[in-house]
Backbone and ligand atoms as CSV (ligand in chain L), in Angstrom:
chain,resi,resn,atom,element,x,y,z
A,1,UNK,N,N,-58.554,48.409,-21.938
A,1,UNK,CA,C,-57.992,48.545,-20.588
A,1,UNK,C,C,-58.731,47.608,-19.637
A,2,UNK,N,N,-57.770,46.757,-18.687
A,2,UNK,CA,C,-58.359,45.852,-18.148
A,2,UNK,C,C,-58.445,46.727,-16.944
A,3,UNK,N,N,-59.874,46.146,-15.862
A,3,UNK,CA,C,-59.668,47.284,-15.008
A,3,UNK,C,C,-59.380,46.114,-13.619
A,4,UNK,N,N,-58.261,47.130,-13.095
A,4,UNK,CA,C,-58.101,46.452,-11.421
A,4,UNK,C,C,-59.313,45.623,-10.642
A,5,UNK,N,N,-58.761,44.761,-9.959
A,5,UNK,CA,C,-59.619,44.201,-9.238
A,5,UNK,C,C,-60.253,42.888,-9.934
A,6,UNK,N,N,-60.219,42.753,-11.322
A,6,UNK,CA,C,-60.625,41.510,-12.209
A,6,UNK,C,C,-59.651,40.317,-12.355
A,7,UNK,N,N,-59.930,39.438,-12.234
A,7,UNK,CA,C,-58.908,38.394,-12.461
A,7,UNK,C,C,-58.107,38.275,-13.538
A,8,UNK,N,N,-59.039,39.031,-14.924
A,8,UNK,CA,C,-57.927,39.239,-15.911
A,8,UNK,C,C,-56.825,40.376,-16.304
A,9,UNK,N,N,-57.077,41.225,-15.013
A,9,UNK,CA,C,-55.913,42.381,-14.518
A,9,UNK,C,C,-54.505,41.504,-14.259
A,10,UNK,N,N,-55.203,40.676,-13.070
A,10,UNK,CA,C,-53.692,39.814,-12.280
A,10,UNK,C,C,-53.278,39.011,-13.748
A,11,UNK,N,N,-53.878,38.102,-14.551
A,11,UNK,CA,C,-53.548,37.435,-15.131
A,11,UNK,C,C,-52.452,37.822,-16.698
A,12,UNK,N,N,-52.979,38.981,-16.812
A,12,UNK,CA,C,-52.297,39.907,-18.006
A,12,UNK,C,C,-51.756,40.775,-17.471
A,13,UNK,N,N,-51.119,41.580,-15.853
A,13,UNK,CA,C,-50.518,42.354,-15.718
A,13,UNK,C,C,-49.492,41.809,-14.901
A,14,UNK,N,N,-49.294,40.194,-14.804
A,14,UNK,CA,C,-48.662,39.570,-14.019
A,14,UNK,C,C,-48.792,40.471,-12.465
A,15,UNK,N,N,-49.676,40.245,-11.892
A,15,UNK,CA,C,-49.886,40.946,-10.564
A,15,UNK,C,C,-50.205,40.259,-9.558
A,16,UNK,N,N,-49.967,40.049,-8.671
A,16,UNK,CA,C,-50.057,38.975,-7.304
A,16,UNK,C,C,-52.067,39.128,-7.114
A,17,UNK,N,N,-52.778,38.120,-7.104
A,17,UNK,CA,C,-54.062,37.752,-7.207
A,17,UNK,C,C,-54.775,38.188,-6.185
A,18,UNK,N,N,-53.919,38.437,-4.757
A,18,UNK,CA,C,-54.746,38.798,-4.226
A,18,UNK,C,C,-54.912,40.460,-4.059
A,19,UNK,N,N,-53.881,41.082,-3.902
A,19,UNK,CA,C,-53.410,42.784,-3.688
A,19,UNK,C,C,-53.576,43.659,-5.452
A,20,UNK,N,N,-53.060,42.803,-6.054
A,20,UNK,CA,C,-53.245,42.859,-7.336
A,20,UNK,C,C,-52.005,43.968,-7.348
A,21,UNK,N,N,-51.034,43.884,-6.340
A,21,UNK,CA,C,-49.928,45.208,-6.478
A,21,UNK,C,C,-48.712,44.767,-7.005
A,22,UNK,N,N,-48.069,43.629,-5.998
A,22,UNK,CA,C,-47.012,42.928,-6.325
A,22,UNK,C,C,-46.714,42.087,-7.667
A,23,UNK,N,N,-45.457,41.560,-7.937
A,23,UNK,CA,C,-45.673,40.966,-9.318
A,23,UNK,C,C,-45.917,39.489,-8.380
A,24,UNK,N,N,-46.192,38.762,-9.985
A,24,UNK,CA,C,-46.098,37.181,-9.725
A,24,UNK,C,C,-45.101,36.417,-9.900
A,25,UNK,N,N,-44.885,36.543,-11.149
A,25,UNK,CA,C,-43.323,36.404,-11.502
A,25,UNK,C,C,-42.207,37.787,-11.714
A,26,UNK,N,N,-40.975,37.057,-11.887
A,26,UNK,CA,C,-39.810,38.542,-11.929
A,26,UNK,C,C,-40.024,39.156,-12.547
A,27,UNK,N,N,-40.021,38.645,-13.801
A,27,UNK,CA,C,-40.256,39.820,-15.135
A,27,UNK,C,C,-41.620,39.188,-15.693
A,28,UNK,N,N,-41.989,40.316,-16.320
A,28,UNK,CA,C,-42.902,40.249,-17.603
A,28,UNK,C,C,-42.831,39.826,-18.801
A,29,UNK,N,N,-41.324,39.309,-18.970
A,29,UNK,CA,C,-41.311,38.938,-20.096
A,29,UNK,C,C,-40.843,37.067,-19.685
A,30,UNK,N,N,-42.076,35.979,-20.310
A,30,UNK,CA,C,-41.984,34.657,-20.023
A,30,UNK,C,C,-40.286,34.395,-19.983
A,31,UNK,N,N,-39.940,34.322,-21.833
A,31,UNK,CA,C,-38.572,34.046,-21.729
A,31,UNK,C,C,-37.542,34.618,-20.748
A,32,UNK,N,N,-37.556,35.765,-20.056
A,32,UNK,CA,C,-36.588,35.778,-19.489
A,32,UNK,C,C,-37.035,35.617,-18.359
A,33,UNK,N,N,-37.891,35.380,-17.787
A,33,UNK,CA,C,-38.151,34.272,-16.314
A,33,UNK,C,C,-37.353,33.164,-16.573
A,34,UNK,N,N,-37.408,32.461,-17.564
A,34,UNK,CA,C,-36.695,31.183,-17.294
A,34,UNK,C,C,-35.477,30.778,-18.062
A,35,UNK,N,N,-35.171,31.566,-19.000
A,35,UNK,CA,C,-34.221,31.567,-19.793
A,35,UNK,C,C,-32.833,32.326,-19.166
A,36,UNK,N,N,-33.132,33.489,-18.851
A,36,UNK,CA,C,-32.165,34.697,-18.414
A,36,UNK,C,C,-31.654,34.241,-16.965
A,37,UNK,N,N,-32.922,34.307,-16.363
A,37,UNK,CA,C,-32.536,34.773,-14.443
A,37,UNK,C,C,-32.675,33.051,-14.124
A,38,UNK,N,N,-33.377,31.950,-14.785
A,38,UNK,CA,C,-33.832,30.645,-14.205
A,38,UNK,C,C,-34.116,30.361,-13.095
A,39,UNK,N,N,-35.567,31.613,-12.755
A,39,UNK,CA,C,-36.225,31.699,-11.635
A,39,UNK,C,C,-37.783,31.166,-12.163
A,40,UNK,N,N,-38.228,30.672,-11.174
A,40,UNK,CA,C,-39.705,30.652,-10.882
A,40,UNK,C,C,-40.418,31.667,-10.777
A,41,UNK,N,N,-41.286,31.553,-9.920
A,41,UNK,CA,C,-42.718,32.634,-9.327
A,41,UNK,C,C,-41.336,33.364,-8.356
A,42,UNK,N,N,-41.905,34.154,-8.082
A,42,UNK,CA,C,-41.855,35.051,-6.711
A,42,UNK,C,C,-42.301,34.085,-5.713
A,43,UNK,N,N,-41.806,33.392,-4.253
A,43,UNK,CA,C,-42.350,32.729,-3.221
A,43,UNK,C,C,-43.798,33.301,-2.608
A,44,UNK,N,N,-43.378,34.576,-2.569
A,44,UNK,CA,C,-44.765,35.452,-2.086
A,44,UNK,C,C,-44.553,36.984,-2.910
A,45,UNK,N,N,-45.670,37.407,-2.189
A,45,UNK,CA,C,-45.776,38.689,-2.805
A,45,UNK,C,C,-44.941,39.646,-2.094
A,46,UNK,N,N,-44.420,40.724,-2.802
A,46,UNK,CA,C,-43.231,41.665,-2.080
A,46,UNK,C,C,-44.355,42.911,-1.528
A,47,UNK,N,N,-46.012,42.925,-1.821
A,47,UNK,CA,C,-46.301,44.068,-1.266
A,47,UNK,C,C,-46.942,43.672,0.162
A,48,UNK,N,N,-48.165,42.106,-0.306
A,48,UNK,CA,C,-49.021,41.726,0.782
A,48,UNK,C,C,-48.395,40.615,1.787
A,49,UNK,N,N,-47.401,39.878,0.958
A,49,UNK,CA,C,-46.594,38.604,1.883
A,49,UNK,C,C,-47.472,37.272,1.942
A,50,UNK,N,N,-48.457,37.514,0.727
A,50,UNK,CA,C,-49.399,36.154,0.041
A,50,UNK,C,C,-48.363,35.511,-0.223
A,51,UNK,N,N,-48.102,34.213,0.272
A,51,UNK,CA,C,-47.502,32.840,0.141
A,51,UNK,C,C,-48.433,32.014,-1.528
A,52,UNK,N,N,-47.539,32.350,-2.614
A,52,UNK,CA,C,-48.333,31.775,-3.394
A,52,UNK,C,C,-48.837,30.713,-3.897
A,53,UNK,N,N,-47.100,29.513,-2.727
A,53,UNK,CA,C,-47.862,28.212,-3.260
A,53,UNK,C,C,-48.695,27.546,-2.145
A,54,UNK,N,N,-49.863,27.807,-2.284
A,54,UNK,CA,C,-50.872,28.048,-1.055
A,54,UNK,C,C,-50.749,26.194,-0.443
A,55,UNK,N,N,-50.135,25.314,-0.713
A,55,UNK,CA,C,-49.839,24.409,-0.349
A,55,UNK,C,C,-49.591,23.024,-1.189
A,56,UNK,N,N,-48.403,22.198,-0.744
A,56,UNK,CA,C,-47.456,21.721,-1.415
A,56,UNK,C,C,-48.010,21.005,-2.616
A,57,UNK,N,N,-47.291,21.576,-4.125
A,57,UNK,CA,C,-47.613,20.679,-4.949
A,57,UNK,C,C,-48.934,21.325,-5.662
A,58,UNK,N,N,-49.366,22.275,-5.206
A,58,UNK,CA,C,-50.164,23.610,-5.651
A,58,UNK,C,C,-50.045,23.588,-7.298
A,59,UNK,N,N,-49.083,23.520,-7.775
A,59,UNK,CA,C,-48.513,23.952,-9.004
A,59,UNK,C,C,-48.703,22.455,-10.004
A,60,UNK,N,N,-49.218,21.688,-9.299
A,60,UNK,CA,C,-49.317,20.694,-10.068
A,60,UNK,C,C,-50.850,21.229,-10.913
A,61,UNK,N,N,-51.780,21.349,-10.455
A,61,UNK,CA,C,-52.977,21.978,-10.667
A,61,UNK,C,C,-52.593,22.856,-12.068
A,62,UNK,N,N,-51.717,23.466,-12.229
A,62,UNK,CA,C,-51.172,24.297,-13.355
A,62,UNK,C,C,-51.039,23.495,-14.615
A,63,UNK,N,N,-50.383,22.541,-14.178
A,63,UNK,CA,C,-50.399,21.325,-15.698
A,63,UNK,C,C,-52.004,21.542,-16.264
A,64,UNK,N,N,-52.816,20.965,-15.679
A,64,UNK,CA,C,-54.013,20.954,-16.586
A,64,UNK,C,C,-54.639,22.232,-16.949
A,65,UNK,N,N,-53.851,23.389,-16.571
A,65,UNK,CA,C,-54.229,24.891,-17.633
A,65,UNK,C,C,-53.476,24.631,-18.353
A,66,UNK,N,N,-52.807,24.207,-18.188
A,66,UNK,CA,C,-51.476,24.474,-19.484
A,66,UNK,C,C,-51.839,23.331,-20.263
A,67,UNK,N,N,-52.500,22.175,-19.814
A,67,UNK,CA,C,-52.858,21.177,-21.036
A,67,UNK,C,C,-53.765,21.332,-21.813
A,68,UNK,N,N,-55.026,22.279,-21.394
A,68,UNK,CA,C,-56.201,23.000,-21.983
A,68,UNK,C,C,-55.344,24.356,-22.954
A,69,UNK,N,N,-54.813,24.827,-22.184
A,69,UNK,CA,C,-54.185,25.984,-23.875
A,69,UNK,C,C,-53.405,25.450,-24.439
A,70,UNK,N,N,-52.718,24.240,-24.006
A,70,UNK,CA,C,-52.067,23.497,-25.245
A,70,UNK,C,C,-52.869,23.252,-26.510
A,71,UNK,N,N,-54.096,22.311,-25.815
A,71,UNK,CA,C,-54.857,21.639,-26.778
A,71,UNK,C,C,-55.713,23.027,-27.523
A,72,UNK,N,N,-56.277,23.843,-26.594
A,72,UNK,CA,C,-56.825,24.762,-27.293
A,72,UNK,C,C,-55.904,25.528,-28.942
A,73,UNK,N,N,-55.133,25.519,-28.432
A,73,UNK,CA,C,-54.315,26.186,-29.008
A,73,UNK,C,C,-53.689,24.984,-30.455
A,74,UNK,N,N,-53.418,24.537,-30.307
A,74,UNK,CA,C,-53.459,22.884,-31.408
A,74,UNK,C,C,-54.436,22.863,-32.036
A,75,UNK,N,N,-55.805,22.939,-31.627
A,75,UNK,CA,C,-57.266,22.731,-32.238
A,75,UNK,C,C,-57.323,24.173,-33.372
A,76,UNK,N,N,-57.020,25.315,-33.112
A,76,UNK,CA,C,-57.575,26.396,-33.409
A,76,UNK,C,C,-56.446,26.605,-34.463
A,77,UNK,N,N,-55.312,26.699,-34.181
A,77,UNK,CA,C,-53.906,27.120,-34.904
A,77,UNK,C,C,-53.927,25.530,-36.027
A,78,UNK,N,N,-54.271,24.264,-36.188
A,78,UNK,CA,C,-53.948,23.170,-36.141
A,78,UNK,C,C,-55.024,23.609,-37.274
A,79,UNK,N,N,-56.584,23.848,-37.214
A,79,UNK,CA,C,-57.598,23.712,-37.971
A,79,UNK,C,C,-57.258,25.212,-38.926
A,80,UNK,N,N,-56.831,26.365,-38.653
A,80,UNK,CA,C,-56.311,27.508,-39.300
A,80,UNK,C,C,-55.350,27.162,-40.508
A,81,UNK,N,N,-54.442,25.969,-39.818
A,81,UNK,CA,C,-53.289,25.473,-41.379
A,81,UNK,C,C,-53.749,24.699,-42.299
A,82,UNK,N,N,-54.810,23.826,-42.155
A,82,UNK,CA,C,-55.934,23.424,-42.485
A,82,UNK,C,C,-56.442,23.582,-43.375
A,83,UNK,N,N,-57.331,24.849,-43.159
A,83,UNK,CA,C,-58.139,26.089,-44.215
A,83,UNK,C,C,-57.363,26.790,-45.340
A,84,UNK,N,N,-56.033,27.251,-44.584
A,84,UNK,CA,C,-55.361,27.984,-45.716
A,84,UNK,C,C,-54.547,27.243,-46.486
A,85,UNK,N,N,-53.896,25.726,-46.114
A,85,UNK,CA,C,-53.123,25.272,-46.802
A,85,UNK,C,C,-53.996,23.794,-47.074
A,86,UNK,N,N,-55.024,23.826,-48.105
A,86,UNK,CA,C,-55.718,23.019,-48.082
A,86,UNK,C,C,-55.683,21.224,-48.418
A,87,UNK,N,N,-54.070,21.217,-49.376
A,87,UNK,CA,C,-53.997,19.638,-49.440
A,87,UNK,C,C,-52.531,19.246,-48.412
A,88,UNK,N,N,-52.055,20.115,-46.835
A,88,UNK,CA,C,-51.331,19.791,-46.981
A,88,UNK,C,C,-50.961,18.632,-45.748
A,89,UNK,N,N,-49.542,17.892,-45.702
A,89,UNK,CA,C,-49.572,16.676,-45.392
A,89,UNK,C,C,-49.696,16.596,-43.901
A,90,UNK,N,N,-50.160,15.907,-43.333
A,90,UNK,CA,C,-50.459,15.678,-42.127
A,90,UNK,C,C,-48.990,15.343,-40.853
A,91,UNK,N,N,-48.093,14.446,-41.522
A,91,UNK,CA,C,-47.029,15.374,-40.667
A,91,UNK,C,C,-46.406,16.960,-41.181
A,92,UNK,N,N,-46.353,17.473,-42.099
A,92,UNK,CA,C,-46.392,18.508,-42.468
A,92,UNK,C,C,-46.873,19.218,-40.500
A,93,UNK,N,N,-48.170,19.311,-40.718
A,93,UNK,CA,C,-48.560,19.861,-39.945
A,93,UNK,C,C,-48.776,19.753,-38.791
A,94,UNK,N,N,-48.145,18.380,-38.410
A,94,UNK,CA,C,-47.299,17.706,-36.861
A,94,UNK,C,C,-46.083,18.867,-36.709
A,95,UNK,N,N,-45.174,18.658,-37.672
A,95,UNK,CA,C,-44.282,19.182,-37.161
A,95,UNK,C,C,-44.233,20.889,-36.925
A,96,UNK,N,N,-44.805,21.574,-37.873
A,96,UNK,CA,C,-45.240,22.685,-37.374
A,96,UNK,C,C,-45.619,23.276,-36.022
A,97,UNK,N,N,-46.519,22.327,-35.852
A,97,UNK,CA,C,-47.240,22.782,-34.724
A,97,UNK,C,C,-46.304,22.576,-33.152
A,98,UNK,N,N,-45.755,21.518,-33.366
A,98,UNK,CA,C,-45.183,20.648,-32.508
A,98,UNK,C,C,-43.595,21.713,-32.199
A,99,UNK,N,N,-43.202,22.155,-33.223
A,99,UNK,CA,C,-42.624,23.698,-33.126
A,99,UNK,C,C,-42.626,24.675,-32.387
A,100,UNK,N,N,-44.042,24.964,-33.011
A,100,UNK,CA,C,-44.775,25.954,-31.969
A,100,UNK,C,C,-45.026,25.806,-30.810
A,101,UNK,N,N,-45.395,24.523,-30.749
A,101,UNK,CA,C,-45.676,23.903,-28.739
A,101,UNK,C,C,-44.113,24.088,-28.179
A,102,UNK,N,N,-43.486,24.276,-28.497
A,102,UNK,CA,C,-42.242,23.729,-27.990
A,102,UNK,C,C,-41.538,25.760,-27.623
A,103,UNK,N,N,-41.689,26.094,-28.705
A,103,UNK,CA,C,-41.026,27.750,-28.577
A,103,UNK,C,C,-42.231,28.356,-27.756
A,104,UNK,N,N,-43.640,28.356,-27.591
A,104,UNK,CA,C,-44.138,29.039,-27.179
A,104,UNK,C,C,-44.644,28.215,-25.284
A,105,UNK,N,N,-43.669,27.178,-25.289
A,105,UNK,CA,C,-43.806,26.702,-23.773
A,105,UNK,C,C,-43.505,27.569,-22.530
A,106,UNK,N,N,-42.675,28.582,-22.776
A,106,UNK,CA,C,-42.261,29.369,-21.814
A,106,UNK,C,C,-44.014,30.360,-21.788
A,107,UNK,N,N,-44.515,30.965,-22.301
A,107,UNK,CA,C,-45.440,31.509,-22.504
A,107,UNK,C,C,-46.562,30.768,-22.065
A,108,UNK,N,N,-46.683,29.523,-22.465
A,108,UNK,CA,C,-48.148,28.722,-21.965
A,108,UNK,C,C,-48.176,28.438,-19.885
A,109,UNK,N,N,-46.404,28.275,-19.855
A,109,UNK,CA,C,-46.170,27.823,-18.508
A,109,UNK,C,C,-46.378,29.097,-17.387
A,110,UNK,N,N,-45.330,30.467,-17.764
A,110,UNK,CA,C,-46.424,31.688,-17.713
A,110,UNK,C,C,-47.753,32.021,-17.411
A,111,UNK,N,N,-48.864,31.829,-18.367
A,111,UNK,CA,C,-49.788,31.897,-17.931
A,111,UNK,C,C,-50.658,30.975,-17.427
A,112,UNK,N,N,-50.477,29.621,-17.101
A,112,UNK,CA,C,-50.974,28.223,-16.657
A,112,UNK,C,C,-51.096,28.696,-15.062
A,113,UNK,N,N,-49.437,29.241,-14.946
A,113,UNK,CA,C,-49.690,29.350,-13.488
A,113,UNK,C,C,-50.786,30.438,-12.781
A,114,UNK,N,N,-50.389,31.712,-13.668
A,114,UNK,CA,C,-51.129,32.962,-13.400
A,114,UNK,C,C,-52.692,32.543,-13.445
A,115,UNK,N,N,-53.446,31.414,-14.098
A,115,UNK,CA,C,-54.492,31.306,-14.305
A,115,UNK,C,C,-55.092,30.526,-13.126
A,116,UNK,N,N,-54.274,29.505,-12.842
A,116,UNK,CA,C,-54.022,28.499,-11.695
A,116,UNK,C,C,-54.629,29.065,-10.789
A,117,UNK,N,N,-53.332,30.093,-9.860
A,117,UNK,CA,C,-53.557,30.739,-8.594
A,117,UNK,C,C,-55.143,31.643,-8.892
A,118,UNK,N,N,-55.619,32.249,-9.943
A,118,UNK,CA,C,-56.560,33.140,-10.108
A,118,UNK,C,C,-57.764,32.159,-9.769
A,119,UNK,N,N,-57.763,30.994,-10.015
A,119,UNK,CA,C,-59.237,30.123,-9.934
A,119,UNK,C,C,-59.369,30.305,-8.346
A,120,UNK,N,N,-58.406,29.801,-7.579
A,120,UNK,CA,C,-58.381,29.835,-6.413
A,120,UNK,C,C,-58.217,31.236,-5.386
A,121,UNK,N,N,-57.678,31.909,-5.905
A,121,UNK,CA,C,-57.483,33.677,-4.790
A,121,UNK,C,C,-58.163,34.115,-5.533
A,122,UNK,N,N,-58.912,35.260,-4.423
A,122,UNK,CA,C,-59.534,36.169,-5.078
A,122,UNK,C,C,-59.089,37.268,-4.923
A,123,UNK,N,N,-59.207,38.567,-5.136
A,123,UNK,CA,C,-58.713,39.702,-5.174
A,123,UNK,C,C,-59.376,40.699,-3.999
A,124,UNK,N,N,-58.711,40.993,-2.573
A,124,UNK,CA,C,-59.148,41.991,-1.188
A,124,UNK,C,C,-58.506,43.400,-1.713
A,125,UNK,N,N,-59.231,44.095,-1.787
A,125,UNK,CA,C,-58.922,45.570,-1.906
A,125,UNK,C,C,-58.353,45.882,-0.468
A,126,UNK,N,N,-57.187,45.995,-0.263
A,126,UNK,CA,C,-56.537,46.607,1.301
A,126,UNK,C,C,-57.159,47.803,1.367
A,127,UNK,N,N,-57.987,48.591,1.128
A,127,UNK,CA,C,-58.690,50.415,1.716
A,127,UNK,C,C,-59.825,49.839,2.137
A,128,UNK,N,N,-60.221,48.804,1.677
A,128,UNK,CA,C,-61.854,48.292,2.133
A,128,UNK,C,C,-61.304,47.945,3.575
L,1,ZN,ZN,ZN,-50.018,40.731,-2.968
């Protein structure tokens, strides 16, 4: 149990960064943020009225989370096919992966952003 008030509450409960009440995005589920409804973020938050793209082009900053769990994620999953499939061919395991980058983009873009806004907001308890 992640507990309120941590950045990895907002980030895994999709929760607006600063109130930690509102969502961030519509749904919880990546694919149907962008697949279903072909919405973005939420503009602001529906509880506190945090403006989330704290200024223009904000979201560019998101690419390079999302280029770090790309690569993370390539390195670790990439060296795993590796180990278990020990002679096998090197596009072999281009295209695999390159698969995977591709179906699990809705998911990386998801949390790139959620991670994004978290470096920068911090979390005000409104009772304080
Ligand atoms: Zn909020």
């Amino acid at each position: 149990m992640i507990k309120k008030g941590s950045k990895s509450y907002s980030i895994f409960y999709n929760k607006c960064p600063k109130c930690q009440s509102g969502r961030f995005w519509y749904k919880n589920n990546p694919y149907l943020n962008i697949f279903k409804d072909n919405k973005l973020t939420n503009s602001q938050c529906d509880r506190c009225n945090f403006k989330y793209e704290i200024e223009p082009g904000f979201w560019f900053g998101a690419m390079y989370v999302s280029y770090g769990i790309s690569v993370a994620f390539l390195m670790i999953f990439g060296a795993s096919l590796l180990s278990v499939f020990g002679n096998i061919e090197l596009l072999t395991i281009v295209s695999v992966l390159s698969v995977f980058v591709v179906i699990l983009a809705p998911v990386n873009h998801f949390f790139s952003r959620l991670i994004c806004i978290n470096i920068f907001v911090d979390y005000k308890n409104p009772n304080k």
